[in-house]
Backbone as CSV, one residue per row, in Angstrom:
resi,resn,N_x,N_y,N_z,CA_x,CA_y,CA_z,C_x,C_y,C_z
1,UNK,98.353,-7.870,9.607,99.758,-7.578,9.831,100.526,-7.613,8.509
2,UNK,100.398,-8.187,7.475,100.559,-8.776,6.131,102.175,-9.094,6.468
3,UNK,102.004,-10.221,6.616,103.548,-10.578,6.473,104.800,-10.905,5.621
4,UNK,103.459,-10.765,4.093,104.419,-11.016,3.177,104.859,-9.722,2.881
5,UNK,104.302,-8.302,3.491,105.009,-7.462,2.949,105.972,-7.293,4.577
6,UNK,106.149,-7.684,5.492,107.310,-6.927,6.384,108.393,-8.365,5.902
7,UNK,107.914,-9.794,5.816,108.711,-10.557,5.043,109.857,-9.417,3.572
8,UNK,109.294,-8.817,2.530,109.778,-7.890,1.852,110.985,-7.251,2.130
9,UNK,110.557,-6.479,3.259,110.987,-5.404,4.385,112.510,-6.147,4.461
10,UNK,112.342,-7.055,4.993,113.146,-7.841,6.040,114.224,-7.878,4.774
11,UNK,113.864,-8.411,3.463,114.960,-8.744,2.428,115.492,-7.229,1.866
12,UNK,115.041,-6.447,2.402,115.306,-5.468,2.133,116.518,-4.356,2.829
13,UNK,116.320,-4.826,4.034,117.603,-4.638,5.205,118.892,-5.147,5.012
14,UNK,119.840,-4.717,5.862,121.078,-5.324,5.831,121.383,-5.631,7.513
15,UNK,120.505,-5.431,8.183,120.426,-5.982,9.711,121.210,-6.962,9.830
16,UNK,121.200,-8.002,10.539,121.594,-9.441,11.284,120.133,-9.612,11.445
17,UNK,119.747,-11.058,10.711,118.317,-11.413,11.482,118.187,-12.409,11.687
18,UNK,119.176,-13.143,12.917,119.228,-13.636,13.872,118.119,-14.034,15.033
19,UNK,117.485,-15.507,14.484,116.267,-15.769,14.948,116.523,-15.828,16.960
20,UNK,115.887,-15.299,17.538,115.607,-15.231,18.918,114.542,-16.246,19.494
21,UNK,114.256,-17.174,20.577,113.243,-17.355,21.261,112.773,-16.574,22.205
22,UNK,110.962,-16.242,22.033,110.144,-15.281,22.756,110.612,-16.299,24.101
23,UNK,111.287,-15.222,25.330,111.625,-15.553,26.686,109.720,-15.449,27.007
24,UNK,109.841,-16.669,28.428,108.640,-16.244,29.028,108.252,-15.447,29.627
25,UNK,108.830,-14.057,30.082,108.193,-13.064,30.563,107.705,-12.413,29.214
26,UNK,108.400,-12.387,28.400,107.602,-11.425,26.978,106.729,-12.345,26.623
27,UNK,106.115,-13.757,26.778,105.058,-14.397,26.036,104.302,-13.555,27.635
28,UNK,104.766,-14.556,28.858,103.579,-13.910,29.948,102.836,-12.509,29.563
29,UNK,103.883,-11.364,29.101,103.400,-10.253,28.882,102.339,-10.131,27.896
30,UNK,102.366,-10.617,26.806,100.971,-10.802,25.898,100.059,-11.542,26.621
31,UNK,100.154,-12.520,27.137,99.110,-13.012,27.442,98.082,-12.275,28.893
32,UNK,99.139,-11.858,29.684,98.543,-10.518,30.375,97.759,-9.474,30.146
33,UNK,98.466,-8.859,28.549,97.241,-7.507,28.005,96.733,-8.153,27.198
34,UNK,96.341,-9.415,27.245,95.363,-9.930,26.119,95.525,-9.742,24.627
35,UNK,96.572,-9.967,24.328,97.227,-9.473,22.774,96.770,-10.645,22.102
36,UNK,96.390,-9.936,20.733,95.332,-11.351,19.947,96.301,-12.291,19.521
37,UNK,96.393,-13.582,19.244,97.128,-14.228,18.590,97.557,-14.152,17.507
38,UNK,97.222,-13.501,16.543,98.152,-13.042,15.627,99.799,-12.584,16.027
39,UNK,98.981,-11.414,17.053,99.828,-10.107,17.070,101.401,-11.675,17.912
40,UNK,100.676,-12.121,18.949,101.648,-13.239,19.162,102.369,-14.204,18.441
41,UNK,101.664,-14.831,17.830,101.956,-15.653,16.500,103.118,-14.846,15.557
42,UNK,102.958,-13.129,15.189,103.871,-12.861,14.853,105.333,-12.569,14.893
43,UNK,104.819,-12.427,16.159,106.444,-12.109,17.499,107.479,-13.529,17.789
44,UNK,106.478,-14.585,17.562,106.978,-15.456,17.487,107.792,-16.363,16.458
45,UNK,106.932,-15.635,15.194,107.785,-15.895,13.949,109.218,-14.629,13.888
46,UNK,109.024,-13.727,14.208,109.994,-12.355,13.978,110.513,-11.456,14.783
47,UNK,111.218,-12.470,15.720,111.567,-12.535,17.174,113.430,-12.450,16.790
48,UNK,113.910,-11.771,17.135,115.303,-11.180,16.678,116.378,-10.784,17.807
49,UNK,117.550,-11.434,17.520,118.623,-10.860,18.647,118.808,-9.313,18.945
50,UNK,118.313,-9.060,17.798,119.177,-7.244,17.482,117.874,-6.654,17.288
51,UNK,117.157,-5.443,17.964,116.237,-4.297,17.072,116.997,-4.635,15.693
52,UNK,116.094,-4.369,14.915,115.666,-3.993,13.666,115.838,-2.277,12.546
53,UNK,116.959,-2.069,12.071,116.500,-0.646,11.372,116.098,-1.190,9.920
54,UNK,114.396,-0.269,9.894,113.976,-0.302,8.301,113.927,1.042,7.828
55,UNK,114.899,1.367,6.591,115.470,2.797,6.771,115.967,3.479,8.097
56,UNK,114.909,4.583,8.244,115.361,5.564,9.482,114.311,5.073,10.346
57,UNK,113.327,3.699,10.363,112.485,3.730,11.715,112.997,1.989,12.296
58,UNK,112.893,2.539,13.908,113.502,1.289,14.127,112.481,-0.121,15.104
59,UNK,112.582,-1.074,14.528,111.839,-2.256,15.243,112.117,-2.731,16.100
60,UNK,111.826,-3.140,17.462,112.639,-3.633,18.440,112.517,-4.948,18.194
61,UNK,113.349,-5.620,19.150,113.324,-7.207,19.726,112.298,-7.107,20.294
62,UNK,111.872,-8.448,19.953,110.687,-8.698,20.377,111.022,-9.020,22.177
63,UNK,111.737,-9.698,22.961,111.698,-9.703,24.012,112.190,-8.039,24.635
64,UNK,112.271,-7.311,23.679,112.747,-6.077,24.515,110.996,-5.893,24.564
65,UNK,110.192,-6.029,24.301,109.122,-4.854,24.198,108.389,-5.171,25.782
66,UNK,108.270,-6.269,26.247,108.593,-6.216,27.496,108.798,-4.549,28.413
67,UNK,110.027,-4.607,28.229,110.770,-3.528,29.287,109.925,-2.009,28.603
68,UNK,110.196,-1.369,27.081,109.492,-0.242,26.361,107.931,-0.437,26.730
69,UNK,107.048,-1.088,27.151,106.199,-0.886,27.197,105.647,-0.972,28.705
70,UNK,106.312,-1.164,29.813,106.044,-1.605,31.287,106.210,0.007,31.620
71,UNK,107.532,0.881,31.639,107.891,1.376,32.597,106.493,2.588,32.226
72,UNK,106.721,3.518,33.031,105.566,5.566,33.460,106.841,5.805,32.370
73,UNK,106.595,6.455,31.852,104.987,6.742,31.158,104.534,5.653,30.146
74,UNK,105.729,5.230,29.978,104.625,4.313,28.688,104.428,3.448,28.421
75,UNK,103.815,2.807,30.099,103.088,2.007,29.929,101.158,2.475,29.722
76,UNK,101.460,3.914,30.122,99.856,4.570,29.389,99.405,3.951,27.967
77,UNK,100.374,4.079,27.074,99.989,3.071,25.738,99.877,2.172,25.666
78,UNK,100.115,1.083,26.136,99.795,-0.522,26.457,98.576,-0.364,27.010
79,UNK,98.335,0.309,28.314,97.000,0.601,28.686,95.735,0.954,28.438
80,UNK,95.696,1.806,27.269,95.266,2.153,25.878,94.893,1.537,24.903
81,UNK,95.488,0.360,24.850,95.791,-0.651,23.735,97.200,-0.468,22.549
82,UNK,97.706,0.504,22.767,98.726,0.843,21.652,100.335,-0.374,22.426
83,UNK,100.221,-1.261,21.804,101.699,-1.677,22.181,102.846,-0.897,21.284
84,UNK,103.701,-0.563,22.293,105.232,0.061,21.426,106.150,-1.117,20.831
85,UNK,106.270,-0.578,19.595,106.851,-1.743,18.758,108.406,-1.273,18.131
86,UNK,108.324,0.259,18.358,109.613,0.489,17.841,110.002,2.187,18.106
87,UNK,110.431,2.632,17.412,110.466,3.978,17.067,111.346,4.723,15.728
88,UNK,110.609,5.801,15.845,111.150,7.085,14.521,112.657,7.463,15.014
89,UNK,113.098,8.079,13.947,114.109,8.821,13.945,114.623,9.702,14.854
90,UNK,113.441,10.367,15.250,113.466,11.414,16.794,113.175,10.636,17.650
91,UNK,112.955,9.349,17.767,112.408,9.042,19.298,110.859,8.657,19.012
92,UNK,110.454,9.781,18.520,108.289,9.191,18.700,108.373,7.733,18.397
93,UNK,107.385,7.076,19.101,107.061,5.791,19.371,106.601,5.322,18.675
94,UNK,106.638,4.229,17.589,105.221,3.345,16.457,104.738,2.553,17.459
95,UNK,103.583,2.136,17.453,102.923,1.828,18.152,101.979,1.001,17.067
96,UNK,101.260,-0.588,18.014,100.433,-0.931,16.964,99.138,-1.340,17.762
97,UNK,97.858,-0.460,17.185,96.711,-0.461,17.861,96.082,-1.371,17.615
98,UNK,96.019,-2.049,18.977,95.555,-3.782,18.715,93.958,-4.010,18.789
99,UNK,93.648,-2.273,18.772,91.767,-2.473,18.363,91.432,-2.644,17.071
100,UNK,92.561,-1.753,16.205,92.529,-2.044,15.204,93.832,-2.456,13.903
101,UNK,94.497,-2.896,14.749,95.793,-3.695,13.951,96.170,-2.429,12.662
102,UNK,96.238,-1.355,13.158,96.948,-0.484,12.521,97.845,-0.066,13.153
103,UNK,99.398,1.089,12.298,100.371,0.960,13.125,100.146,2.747,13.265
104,UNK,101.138,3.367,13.908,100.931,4.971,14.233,102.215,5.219,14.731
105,UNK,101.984,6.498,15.339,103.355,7.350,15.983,102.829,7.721,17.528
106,UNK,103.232,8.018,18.149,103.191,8.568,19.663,104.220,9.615,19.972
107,UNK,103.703,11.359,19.801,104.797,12.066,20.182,105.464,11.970,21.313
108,UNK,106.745,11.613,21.490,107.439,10.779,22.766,107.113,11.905,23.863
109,UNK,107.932,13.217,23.367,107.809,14.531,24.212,106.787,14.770,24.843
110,UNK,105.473,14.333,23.890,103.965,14.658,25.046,104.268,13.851,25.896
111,UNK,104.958,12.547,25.402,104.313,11.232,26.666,105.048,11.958,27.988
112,UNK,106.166,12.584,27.578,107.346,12.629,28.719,106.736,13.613,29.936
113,UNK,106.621,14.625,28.422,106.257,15.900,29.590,105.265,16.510,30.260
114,UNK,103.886,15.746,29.737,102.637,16.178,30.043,101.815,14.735,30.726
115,UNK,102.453,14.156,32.043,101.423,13.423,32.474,99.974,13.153,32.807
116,UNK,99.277,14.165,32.410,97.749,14.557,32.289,97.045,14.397,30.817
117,UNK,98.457,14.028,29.757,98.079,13.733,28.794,97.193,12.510,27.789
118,UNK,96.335,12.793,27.627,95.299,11.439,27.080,95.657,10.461,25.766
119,UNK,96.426,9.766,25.681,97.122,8.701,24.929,96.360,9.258,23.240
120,UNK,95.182,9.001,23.549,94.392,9.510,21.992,94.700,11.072,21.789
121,UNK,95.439,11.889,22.097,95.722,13.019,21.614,97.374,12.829,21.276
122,UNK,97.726,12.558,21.258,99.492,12.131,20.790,99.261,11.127,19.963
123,UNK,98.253,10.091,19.289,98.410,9.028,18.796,98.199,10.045,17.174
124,UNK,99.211,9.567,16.253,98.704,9.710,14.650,98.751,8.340,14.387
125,UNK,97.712,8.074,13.906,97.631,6.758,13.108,97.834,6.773,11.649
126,UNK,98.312,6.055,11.340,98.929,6.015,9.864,98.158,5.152,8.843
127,UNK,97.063,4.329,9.715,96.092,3.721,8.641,96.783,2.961,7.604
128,UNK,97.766,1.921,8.141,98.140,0.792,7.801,98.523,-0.133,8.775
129,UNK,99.029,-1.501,7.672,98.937,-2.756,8.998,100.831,-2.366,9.593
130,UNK,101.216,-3.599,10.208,102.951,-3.176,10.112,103.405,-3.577,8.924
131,UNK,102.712,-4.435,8.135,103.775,-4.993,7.163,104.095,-3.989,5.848
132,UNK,103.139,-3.374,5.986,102.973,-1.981,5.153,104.124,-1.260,5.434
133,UNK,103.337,-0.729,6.845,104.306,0.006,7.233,106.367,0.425,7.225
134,UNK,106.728,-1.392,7.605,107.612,-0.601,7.561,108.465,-1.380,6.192
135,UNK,107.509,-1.702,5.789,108.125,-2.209,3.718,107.732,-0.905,3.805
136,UNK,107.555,0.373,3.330,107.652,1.467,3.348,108.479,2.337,3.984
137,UNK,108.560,2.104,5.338,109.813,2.432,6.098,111.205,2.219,4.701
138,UNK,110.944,1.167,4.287,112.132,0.802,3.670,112.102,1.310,2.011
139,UNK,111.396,1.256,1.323,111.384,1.435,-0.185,110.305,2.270,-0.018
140,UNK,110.093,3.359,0.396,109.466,4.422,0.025,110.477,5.915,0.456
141,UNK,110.785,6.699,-0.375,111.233,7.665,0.014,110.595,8.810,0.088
142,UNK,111.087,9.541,1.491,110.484,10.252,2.109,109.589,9.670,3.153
143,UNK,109.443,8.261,3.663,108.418,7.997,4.512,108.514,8.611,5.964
144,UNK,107.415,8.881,6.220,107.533,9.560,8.134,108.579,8.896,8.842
145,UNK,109.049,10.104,9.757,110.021,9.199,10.824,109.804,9.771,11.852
146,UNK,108.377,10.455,12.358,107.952,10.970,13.274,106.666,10.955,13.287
147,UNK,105.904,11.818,14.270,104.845,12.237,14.365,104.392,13.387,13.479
148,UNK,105.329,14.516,13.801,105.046,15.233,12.647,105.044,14.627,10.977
149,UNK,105.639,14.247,11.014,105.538,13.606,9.183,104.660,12.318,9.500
150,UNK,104.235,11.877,10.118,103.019,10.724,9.280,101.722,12.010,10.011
151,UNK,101.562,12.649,10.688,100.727,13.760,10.201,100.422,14.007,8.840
152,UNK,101.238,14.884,8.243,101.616,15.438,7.083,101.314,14.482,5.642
153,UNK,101.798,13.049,5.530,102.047,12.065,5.250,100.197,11.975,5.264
154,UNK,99.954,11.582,6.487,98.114,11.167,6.558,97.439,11.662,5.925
155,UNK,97.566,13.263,6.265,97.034,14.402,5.595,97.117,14.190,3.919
156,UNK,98.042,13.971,3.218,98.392,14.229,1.871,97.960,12.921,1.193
157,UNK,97.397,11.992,1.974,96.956,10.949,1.173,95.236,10.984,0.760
């Protein structure tokens, strides 16, 4: 997850970061999809009154992810293993694949409009952890704020 770089991130914002306690339906909820302790351990350190904007991509509260990840459609990504952790500029979903603790995009529009759609065909993975990720979100210019651009972005690396 590298926390000293979303630690970075964080000094890097002008948010409110306003420490929150994980409510027990959002701990129940990890412990339900079997979310590794890290991924818990981290939620628990960086657990926030307010979503999160780093640049143009945004982090939720940690007790919101709860509700973003329960309802059709998307709870298909939780199901999958991809928990939704935030989103791009347009809407597409970051998502962090807890097979392999990398973070990605989810074109929202497939999720919406194509219920026959297979979670691994909308997923771009971006082949980093979050802490990467969105310390980049923040001090990298030009970073993806979609699906299409961490495509593009993947591609060019």
């Amino acid at each position: 997850m590298d926390i000293q770089l979303f630690e970075e991130a964080l000094e890097g914002i002008e948010n409110s970061k306003t420490i929150e306690t994980v409510s027990l339906n959002t701990h129940r909820f990890f412990v339900d999809h079997n979310m590794p302790n890290y991924v818990i351990e981290f939620y628990g350190k960086f657990s926030f009154t307010e979503p999160l904007r780093f640049g143009r991509n945004l982090f939720y509260k940690t007790n919101d992810l709860l509700e973003e990840n329960q309802d059709i459609p998307n709870s298909k990504c939780i199901d999958s293993g991809l928990l939704i952790v935030g989103h791009g500029l347009n809407g597409d979903y970051i998502v962090l694949n807890m097979k392999t603790n990398s973070i990605g995009y989810i074109f929202h529009d497939e999720l919406y409009e194509n219920e026959d759609i297979r979670i691994e065909d909308i997923y771009i993975d971006m082949c980093m952890n979050l802490g990467e990720f969105f310390n980049r979100s923040v001090f990298e210019e030009g970073f993806p704020v979609d699906g299409y651009q961490a495509e593009e972005y993947r591609n060019s690396r």
